[in-house]
C-alpha positions, 0 to 999 in steps of 0.5 A: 500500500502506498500512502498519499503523503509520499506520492508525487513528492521530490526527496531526497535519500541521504545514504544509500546502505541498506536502509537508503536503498530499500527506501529508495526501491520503495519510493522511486517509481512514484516519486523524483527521488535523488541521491546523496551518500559520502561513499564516492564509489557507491555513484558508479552504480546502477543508480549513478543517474540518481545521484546529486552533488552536494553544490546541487543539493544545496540550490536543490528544494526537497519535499522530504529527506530521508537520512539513514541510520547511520547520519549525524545530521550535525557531523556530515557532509550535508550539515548545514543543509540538514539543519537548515531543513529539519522539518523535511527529515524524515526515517524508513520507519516514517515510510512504512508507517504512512504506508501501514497505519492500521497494522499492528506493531509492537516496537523494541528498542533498548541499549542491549538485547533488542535483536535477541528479545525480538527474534524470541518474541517472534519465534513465540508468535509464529509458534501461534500461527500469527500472522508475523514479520520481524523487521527494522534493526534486526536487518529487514526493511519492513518496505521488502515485506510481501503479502501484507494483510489487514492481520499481518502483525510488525515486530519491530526493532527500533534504535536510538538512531531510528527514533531520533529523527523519525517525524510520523512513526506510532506503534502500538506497543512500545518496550524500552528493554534497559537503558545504559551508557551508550552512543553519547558520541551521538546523543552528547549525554545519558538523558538525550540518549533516553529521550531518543528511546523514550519518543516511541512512548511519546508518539502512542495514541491513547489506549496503546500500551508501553513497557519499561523498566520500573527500576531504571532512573533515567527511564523514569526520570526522562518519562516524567518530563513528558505527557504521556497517552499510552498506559505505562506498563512497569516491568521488574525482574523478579528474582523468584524461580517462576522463569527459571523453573520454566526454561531449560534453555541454559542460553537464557539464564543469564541477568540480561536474558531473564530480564528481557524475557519478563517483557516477552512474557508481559506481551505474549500474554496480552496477546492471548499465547498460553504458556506452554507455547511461550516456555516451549518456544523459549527452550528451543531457541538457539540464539542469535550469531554473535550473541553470546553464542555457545560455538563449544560445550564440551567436558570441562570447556564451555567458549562462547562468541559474545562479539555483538557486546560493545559496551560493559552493560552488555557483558555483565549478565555473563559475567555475573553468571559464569565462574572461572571465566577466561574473558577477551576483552577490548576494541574502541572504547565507549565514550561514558561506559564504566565497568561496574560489576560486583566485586564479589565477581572479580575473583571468577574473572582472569582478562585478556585485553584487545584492541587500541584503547590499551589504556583505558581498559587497563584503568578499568580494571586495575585494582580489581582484576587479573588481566593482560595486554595482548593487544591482538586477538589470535595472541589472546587465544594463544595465550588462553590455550596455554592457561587453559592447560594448567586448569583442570577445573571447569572453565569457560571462554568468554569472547565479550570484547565491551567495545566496538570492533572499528579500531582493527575490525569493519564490523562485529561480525567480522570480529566474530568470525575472525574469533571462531577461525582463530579456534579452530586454527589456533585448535583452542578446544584440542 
């Protein structure tokens, strides 16, 4: 379905990665649709003939301009422009929500775990014969999406990048999973970064539900500050055995896990799915590449790939769930990120430390617990291997580097990779 807002209308697509091009194979045939993108070589494409320079954007009237993710409207090559156009801005999730107003979504969004609780809560749904499309930041454009009914159910994962610059986007149900210390190279701050997540709660209508930590300050802080018309569901982990009892799925029990399944639960609920169907899809879950992903469980050696972790935050659930922990940990810091975990974890902990930022990994944890400075990842294995040798006692390595994988990666994936190559190469569990 295409919506009347965007027929017929000049725009502007800035970035041309995943996001920029399925707007663009959404839009173009019904629109004058240009392109810009910092990437030079992208304009000797197929769409070269779509591409404008920045002299002609600048003397150039847009109805709309679609930024990606990725844009910083006040760090980029078109920044004055930008600023100067705010008003026009507009996100992929604007788009597919003028174009399906009346289905339902249901959101996710969060500083850790927003992949892996929205593959679960599909997994869930698709065990009950919805009718269901997981989509957004987990990878797939919900403009790609075919056969969309009036019944066809949108979950939706949503990062801070998305929210902040989208003007028209609703959802239904809006789930704010944790908020910690991330992207302040972005947001400048914890409290923008907040609001940032906080105006998929902004935007509801009345009668539309969302879901938030109750034990989350800033969340709380920042919602205060706002007129809300949603009904404001606050989730709490309980430490009793309900969830626990219920999961075999090893996978799931960690802090973080147990925490994001309350908020699954709380939504399976509203939408009439029994138990035995929310628990037995839960215990089959496999998890998601790259998200603290068992790759070796064998005798006394358990190695898990945990690349997708880039802050601190994401890798306290492990670390408070395991002991004897042979931890790799390093990259490109996070402006702001702490590592705060419990002393009484320390002594479980022995750290190999990656990476650039040498230093400040190295303030983090000293005083507090063992660590080397191995700056690559293949020495780190090395080394482990020859440890490992010593201890007899069950152990496990924990490949959770707390930081970004830019400063000797592309990408977290291909840090993941590199890191089960090495395994196997390097023959860590011989």
């Amino acid at each position: 379905m295409f919506t009347n807002t965007l027929l017929n209308k000049k725009i502007l697509i800035y970035g041309l990665g995943l996001s920029g091009y399925s707007c663009l194979q959404y839009l173009n045939k019904k629109n004058n649709v240009k392109v810009y993108d910092d990437n030079k070589l992208l304009k000797n494409n197929k769409n070269k003939n779509l591409f404008l320079t920045k002299k002609k954007i600048f003397k150039s009237i847009f109805d709309f301009i679609i930024i990606s993710p990725g844009i910083d409207i006040q760090k980029c090559k078109l920044d004055s422009y930008l600023l100067n156009n705010r008003n026009k801005i507009i996100t992929e999730l604007d788009i597919f929500y003028l174009s399906y107003p009346d289905n339902i979504k249901i959101t996710i969004t969060g500083t850790n775990g927003k992949s892996t609780t929205c593959q679960m809560l599909y997994n869930i749904f698709k065990l009950k014969k919805y009718d269901v499309r997981l989509v957004g930041n987990i990878g797939r454009s919900p403009l790609e999406e075919k056969k969309i009914k009036k019944k066809t159910i949108f979950i939706i994962e949503a990062s801070s990048y998305q929210t902040s610059y989208s003007k028209y986007f609703k959802t239904d149900y809006a789930a704010i999973l944790n908020l910690n210390i991330n992207h302040l190279e972005r947001h400048k701050d914890l409290d923008k970064y907040a609001q940032s997540k906080i105006k998929l709660i902004c935007n509801q209508e009345k009668n539309k539900l969302s879901f938030i930590e109750k034990d989350n300050l800033v969340i709380n802080r920042n919602i205060k500050k706002k007129k809300i018309k949603s009904k404001v569901i606050k989730v709490t982990y309980n430490k009793n055995n309900f969830f626990k009892k219920k999961i075999s799925n090893y996978y799931l029990l960690d802090k973080n896990n147990l925490n994001n399944i309350h908020f699954i639960y709380k939504i399976s609920k509203i939408f009439g799915i029994p138990n035995n169907i929310i628990f037995k899809s839960l215990n089959l879950f496999k998890g998601l590449k790259f998200r603290k992903q068992i790759i070796y469980d064998k005798l006394n050696l358990k190695i898990i790939n945990d690349s997708k972790s880039t802050s601190f935050s994401s890798t306290s659930g492990l670390l408070s769930t395991y002991t004897n922990i042979y931890w790799i940990v390093g990259g490109k810091f996070k402006k702001g990120d702490r590592f705060t975990l419990e002393k009484k974890y320390y002594k479980n902990i022995k750290a190999y430390l990656i990476g650039l930022n040498k230093h400040y990994f190295i303030n983090q944890f000293k005083n507090k617990i063992d660590f080397k400075y191995l700056k690559h990842l293949k020495n780190a294995i090395v080394a482990i291997k020859k440890d490992l040798k010593k201890d007899k006692k069950k152990k496990i390595v924990l490949f959770s580097p707390a930081a970004a994988s830019f400063d000797q990666f592309r990408d977290f994936e291909h840090r993941g990779n590199y890191f089960n190559l090495l395994v196997k190469k390097i023959g860590l569990y011989e």
